[in-house]
Every structure is written in structure tokens, then in C-alpha cells.
C-alpha positions as CSV (number, residue, x, y, z in Angstrom):
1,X,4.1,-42.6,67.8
2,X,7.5,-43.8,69.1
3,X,10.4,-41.9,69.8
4,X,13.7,-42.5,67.8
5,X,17.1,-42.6,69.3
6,X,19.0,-44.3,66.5
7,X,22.4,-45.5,68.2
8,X,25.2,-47.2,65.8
9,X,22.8,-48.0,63.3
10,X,20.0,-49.5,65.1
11,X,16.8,-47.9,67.3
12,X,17.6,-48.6,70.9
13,X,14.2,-47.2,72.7
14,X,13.3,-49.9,74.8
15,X,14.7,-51.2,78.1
16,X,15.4,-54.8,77.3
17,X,17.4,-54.2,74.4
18,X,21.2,-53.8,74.8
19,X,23.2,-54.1,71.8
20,X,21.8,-54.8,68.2
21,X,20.6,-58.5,66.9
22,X,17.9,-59.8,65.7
23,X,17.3,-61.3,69.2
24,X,18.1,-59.2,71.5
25,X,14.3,-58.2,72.7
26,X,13.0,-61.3,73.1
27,X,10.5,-60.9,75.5
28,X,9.2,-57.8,73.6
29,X,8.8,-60.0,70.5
30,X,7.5,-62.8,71.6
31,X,4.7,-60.6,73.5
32,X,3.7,-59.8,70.2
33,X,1.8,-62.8,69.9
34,X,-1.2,-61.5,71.9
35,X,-1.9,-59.3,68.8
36,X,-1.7,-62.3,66.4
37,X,-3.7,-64.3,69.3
38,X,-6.3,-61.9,69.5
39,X,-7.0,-61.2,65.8
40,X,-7.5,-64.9,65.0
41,X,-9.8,-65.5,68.0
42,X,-12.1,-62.1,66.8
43,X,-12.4,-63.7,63.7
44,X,-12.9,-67.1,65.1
45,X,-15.8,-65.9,67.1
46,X,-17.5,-63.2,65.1
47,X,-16.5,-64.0,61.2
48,X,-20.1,-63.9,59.0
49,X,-21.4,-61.2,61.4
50,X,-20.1,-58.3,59.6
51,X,-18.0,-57.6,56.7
52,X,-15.5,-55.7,58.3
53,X,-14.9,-58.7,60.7
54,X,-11.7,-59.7,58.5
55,X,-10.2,-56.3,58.3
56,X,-10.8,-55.8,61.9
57,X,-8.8,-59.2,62.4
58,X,-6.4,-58.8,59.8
59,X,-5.4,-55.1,61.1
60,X,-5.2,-56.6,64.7
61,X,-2.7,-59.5,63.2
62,X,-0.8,-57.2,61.4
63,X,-0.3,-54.7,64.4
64,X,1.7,-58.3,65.7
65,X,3.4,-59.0,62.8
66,X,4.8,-55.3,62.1
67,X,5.6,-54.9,66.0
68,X,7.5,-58.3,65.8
69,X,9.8,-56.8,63.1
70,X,10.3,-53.5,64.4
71,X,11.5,-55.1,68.1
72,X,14.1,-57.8,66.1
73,X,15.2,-55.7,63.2
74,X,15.3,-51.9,65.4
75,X,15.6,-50.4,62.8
76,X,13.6,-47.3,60.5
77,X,11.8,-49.6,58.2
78,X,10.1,-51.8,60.6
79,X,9.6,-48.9,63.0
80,X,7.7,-46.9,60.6
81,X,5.8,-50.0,59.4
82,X,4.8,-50.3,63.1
83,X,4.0,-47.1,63.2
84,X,1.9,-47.3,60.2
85,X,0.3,-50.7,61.6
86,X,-1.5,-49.0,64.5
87,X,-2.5,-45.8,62.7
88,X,-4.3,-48.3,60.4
89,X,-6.2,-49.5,63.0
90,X,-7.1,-46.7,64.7
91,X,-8.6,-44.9,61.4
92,X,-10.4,-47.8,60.3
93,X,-12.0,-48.5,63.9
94,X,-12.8,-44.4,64.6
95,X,-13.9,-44.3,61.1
96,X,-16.3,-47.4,61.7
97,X,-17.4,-46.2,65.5
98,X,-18.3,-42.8,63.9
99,X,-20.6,-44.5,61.3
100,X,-21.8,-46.4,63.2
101,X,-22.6,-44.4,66.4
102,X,-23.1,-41.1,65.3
103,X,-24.4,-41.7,61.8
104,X,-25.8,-38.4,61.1
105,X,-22.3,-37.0,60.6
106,X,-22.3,-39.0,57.1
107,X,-19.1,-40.6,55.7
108,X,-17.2,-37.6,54.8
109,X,-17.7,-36.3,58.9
110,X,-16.5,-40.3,59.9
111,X,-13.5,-39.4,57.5
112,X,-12.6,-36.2,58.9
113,X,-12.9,-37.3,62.4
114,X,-10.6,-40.9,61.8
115,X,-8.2,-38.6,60.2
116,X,-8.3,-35.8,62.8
117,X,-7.5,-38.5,65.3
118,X,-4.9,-40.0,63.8
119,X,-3.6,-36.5,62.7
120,X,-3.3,-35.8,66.6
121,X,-1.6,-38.6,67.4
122,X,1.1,-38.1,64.9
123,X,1.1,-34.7,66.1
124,X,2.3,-35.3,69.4
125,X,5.9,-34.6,69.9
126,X,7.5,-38.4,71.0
127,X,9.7,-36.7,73.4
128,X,6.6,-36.7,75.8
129,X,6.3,-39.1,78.1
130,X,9.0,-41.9,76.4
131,X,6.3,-41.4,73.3
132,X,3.5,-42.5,75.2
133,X,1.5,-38.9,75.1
134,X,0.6,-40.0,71.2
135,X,-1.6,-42.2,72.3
136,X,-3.6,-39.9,74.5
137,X,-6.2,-39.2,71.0
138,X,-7.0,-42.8,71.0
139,X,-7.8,-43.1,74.5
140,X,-10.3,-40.0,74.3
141,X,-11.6,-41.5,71.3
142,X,-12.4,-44.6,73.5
143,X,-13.5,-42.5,76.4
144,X,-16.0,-40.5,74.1
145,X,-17.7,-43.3,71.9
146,X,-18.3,-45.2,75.2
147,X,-20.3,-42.2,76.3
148,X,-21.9,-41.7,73.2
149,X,-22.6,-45.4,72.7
150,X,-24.5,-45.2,76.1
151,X,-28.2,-45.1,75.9
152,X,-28.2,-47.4,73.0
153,X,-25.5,-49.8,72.7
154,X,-25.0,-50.6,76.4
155,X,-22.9,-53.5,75.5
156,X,-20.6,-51.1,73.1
157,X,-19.8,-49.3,75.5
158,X,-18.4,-51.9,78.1
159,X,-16.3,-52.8,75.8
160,X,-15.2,-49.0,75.1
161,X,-14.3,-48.5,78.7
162,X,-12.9,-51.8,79.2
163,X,-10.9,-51.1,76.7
164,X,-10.0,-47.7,77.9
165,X,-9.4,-49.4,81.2
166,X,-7.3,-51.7,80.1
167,X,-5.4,-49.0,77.8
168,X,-4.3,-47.2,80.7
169,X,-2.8,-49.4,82.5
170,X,-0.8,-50.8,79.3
171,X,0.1,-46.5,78.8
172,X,1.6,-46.3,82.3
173,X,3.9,-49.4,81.9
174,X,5.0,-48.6,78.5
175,X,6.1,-45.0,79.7
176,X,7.8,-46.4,82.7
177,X,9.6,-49.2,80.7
178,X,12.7,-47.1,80.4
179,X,13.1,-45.3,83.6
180,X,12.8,-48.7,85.7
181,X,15.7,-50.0,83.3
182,X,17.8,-50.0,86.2
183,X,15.3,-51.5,88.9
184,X,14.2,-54.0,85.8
185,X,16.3,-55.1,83.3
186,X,13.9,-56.9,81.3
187,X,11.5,-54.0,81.6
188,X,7.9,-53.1,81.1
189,X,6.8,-53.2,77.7
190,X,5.9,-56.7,77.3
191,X,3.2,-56.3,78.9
192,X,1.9,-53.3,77.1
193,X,2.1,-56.0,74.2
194,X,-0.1,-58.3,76.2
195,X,-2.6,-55.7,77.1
196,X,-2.8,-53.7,73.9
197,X,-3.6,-57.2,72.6
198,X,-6.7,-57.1,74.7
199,X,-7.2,-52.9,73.8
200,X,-7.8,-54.0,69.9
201,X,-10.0,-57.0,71.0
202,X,-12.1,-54.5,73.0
203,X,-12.1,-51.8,70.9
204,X,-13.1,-54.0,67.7
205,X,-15.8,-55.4,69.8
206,X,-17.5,-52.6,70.5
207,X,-17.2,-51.4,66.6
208,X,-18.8,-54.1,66.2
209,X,-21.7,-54.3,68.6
210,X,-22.3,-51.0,66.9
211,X,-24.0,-53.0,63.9
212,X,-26.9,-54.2,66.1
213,X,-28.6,-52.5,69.3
């Protein structure tokens, strides 16, 4: 899911970073805090209301942590932990929206789709748009369960296409992040940190609200 131009021994992919050094994208780092921010507040507010409220916080914290490593170290370890970070996340909450959603598929169809969707993303050549164009399964994936989620869990699916909403605006700036470099240095994809934060809150939420109509 991101692209790799590995230059003197370190992954320079981003806007704000300009030689190596552990601090050398501080803005992108420190916007990983809205991941960490937004996995302790989902399990501040809905902890005891489902088992899977700790993994769903836990994966959400970890999505921070992984990203934080990848933007000081830049290099293939902490990318591919990054990497690995989000596709956690998005299997466990497709896996968990097609339980609990469309339940007649069973847990080998919730399986299949989770891995077919992560499968797709990976699929995705990262030379298309700056490696944004990976992402495009998990926004369908929103997109779809907030339709499906419709008719029963009206509340799951405002928080689908919130967090579909939201997700596309956090896309467009982290595909423009490099071609602005010149018009802004610091760049754009801080705030695809700060958004995406919100994107897992959402989406979580509605996996949740799936529990209860």
C-alpha cells in the first residue's frame, strides 16, 4: 500500500522528508498521534460493550505506533510493519462488518470477503496515484456496508459514510502530498494522519453498532 523509492539507504516517499534521520518528518510523526488518540478514546467510551472493543482499539493504536516508526526510521522494516498495521485492521473490521451485517454468508464467506479485500488492496500496483489507488477496496467496502447496513442499522451506516466521507478527503491530500512539494514544503500528509485517525474511529463504530439494531 505505499510505494517504495528507496534512496541511499532510506525510503524517501513523502514530501516533508529531505535527507535521512530519525527526525526529519516531524510533522508526519507527530500526526500519528490521532491514531493513538482515537484508539484510547474508542475504548474509553465503548470498552464492556463488546469483546472485540479492545482489538478494535488496540489495532487503531498500533496503526499509530507502526506509522510513527515507518516516518522516523524510513526504512523497509517499519514500512512493511505499517503496511502490515493497516491490513490488520481492515481484515478484522470487514471480517466483523460481514458477520455482522450480512450474517447469512457464515464465517468462512466473512473470511473470504476480509481476505479478498485486503487481497485487492495489496494488489494494486503503488505506482498509481503516489500509492493511493490501494486504498480504493477499503473505501468500497465502506461505501457498500453503509448501504447494506441501511434499513436496519441506520446509525451504522452514518458512521460508514462519514467515514467514507471523511476517507476521501484524507485520499486526495495524501496523493497530492508529493506533487505540491514545491508549492508546500511541509506537505500534505499530516493531515491524512489526522483524518484517517477519524476513518478508524468511524469505521470501528459502525462495526460496532452492528452488535445491536
Amino acid at each position: 500500500m505505499a510505494a517504495n523509492h528507496n534512496h541511499a539507504g532510506y525510503i524517501d516517499i513523502y514530501c516533508e522528508r529531505l535527507q535521512p534521520g530519525l527526525f526529519d518528518e516531524p510533522l508526519n510523526a507527530i500526526s500519528n498521534a490521532a491514531f493513538i488518540i482515537a484508539g484510547l478514546l474508542f475504548y474509553r467510551w465503548y470498552r464492556g460493550s463488546d469483546p472485540m472493543v479492545p482489538w478494535q482499539s488496540g489495532l487503531m493504536v498500533l496503526v499509530g505506533l507502526c506509522s510513527l516508526a515507518f516516518h522516523m526510521m524510513a526504512d523497509l522494516p517499519s514500512m512493511f510493519a505499517d503496511i502490515l498495521s493497516i491490513l490488520f485492521f481492515i481484515l478484522l473490521h470487514v471480517y466483523l462488518a460481514s458477520r455482522r451485517f450480512v450474517p447469512q454468508i457464515g464465517v468462512f464467506g466473512a473470511v473470504v470477503v476480509a481476505l479478498v479485500t485486503g487481497a485487492a488492496s495489496n494488489a494494486i500496483p503503488p505506482s498509481i496515484l503516489m500509492g493511493s489507488a490501494g486504498y480504493f477496496p477499503a473505501l468500497l467496502a465502506l461505501v457498500i456496508f453503509g448501504l447494506i447496513a441501511r434499513n436496519q442499522h441506520r446509525e451504522a451506516t452514518k458512521s460508514f459514510f462519514i467515514a467514507a466521507g471523511l476517507f476521501v478527503v484524507s485520499l486526495t491530500l495524501r496523493t497530492i502530498d508529493r506533487p505540491l512539494c514545491e508549492a508546500f514544503p511541509l506537505g500534505t500528509h499530516p493531515a491524512w494522519h489526522l483524518l484517517n485517525g477519524m476513518v478508524l474511529f468511524f469505521t470501528a463504530q459502525a462495526v460496532l453498532r452492528g452488535v445491536r439494531k
